[in-house]
KEFIZA-891637 format. One record per residue (C-alpha): residue number from 0; x, y, z. Coordinates in steps of 0.25 Angstrom, whole numbers, plus 5000, padded with zeros to 4 digits. Example, Ala and Ser with C-alpha at 12.3 -4.5 7.8 and 13.67 -1.06 7.14 Angstrom:
<atoms>
@n->0 | u->5049 | v->4982 | w->5031
@n->1 | u->5055 | v->4996 | w->5029
</atoms>
This chain:
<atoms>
@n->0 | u->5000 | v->5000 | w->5000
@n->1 | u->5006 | v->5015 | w->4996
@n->2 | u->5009 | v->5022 | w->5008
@n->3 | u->4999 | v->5035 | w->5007
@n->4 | u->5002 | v->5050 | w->5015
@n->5 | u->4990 | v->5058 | w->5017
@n->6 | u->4989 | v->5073 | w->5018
@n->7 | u->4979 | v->5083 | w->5024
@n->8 | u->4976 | v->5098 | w->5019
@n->9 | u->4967 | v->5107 | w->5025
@n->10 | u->4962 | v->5118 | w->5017
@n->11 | u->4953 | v->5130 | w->5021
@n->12 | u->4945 | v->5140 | w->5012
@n->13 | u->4950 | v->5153 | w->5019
@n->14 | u->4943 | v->5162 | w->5007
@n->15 | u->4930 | v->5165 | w->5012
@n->16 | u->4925 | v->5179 | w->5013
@n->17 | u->4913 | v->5179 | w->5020
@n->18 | u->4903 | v->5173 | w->5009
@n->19 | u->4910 | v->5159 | w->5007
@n->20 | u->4909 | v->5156 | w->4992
@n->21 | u->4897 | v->5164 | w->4988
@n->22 | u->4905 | v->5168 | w->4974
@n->23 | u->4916 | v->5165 | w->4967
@n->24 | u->4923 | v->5179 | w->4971
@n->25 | u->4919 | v->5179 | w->4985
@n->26 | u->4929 | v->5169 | w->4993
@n->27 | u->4945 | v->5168 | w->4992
@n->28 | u->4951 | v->5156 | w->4987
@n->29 | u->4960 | v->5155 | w->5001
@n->30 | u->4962 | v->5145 | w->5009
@n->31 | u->4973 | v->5138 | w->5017
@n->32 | u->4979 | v->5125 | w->5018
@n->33 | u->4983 | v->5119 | w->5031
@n->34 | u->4991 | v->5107 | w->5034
@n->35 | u->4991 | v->5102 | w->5049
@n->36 | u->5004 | v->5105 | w->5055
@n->37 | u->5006 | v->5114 | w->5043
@n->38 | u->5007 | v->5131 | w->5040
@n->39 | u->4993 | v->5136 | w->5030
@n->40 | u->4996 | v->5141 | w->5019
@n->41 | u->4987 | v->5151 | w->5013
@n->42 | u->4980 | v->5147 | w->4999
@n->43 | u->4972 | v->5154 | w->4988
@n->44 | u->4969 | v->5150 | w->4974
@n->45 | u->4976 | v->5158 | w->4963
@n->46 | u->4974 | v->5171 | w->4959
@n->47 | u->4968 | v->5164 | w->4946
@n->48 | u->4958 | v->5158 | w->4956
@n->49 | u->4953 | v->5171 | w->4963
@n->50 | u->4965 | v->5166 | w->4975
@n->51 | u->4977 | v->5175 | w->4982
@n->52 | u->4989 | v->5174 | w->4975
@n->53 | u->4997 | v->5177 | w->4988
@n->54 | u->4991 | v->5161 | w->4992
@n->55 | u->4995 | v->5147 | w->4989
@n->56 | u->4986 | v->5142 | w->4979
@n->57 | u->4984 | v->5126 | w->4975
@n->58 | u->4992 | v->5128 | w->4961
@n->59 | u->5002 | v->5134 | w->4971
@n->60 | u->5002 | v->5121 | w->4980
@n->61 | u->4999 | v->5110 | w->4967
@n->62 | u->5013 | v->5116 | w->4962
@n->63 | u->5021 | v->5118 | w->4975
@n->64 | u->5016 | v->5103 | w->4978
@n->65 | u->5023 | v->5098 | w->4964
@n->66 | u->5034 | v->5104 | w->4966
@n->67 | u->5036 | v->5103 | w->4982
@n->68 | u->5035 | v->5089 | w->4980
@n->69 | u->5046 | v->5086 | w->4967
@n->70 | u->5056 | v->5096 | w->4975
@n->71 | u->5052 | v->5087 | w->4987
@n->72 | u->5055 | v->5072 | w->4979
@n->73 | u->5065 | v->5079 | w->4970
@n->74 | u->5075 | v->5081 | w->4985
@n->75 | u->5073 | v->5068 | w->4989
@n->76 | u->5077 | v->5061 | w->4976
@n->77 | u->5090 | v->5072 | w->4976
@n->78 | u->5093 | v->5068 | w->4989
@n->79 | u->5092 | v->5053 | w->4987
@n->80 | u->5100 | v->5055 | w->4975
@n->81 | u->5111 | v->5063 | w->4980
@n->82 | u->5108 | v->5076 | w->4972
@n->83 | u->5109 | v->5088 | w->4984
@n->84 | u->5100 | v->5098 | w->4981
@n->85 | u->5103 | v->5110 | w->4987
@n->86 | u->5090 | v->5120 | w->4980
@n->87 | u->5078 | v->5117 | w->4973
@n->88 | u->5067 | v->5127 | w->4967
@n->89 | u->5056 | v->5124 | w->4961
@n->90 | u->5049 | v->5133 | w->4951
@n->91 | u->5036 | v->5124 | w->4947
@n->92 | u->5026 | v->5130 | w->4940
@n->93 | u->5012 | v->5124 | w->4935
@n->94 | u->5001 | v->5127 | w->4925
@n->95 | u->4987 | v->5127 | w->4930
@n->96 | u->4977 | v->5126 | w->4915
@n->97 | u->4964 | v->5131 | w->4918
@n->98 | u->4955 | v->5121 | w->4912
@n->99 | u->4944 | v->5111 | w->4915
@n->100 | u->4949 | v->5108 | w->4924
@n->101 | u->4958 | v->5116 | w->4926
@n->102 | u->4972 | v->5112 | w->4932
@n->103 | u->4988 | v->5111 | w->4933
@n->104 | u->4993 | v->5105 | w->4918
@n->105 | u->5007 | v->5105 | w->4922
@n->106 | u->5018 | v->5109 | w->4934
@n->107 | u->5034 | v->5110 | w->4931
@n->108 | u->5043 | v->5110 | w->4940
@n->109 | u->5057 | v->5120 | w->4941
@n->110 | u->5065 | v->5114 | w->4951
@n->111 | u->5079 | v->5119 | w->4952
@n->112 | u->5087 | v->5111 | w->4961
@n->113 | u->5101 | v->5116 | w->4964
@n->114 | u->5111 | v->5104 | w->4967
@n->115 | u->5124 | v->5102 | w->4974
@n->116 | u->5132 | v->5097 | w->4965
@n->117 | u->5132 | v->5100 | w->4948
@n->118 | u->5134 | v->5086 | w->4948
@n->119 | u->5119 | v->5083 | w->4952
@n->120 | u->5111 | v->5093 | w->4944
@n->121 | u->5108 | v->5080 | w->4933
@n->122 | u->5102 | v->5071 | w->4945
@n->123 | u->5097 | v->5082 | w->4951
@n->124 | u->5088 | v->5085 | w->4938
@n->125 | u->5085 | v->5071 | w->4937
@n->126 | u->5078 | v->5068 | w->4950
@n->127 | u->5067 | v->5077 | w->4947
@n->128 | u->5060 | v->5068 | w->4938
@n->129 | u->5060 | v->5059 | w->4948
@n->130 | u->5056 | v->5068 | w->4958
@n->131 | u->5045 | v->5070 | w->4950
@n->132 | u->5039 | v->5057 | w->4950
@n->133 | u->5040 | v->5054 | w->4963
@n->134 | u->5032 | v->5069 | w->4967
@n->135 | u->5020 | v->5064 | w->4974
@n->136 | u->5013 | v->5078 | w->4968
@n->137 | u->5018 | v->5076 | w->4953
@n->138 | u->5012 | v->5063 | w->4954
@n->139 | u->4998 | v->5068 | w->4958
@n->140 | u->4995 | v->5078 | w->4949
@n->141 | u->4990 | v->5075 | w->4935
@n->142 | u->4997 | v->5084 | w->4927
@n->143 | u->5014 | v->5085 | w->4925
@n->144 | u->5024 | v->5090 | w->4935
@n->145 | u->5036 | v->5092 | w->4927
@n->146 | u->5048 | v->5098 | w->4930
@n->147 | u->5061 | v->5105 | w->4925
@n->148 | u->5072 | v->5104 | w->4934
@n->149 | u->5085 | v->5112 | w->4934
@n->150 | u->5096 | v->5108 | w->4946
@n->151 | u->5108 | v->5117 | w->4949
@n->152 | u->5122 | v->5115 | w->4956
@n->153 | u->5125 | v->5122 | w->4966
</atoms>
């Protein structure tokens, strides 16, 4: 039997303004996120979406889980692998194709990894594939993850 984790979000509407959702124009699209044990964090929808733009929004969190968790997988294989890491920066970016339905058609990732040694930039740029298959996120989501590595000597 596969060994299964489980994990628990609560998330409450924060947005209403005295007459609940009477109109489309009359509540704000904020709510908060908490985890037990855990700091809020303050969310919105996008300012497309009628949200504040100054708040974390769920495109913001679908992409910042993608990437979170190939940096996450990418460390581990490096350090198995002997490849010191001693940076890594991630510009991932995502397209979100209004449709019906509407929804996210691809995410890339830019990681930029600076290594130790010269001599590990070539294994360095090779373990992100793996990395990429091993992502618990890239591998729930039905559209592709890609990504364009570039790694750096110190």
């Amino acid at each position: 039997m596969s060994q299964q984790h489980h994990y628990a979000a609560t998330v409450t509407w924060t947005g209403n303004k005295g007459e609940g959702t009477v109109k489309y124009d009359a509540y704000e699209r904020s709510h908060t996120l908490s985890i037990d044990g855990k700091p809020d964090i303050l969310c919105s929808s996008d300012t497309p979406f009628r949200g504040d733009g100054s708040k974390h929004n769920p495109e913001d969190a679908l992409l910042y889980s993608l990437s979170s968790c190939h940096m996450l997988w990418y460390l581990h294989l490096c350090a198995d692998a002997g490849v010191i890491v001693t940076a890594y920066t991630d510009n991932a970016t995502g397209v979100l194709t209004m449709g019906d339905p509407a929804r996210f058609t691809e995410v890339t990732l830019h990681p930029v990894v600076t290594v130790k040694d010269a001599s590990m930039i070539d294994k360095a740029n090779a373990l992100h594939d793996m990395a990429h298959k091993k992502c618990f996120i890239a591998n729930s989501v039905n559209f592709p993850v890609t990504h364009q590595p570039q790694a750096v000597a110190e």
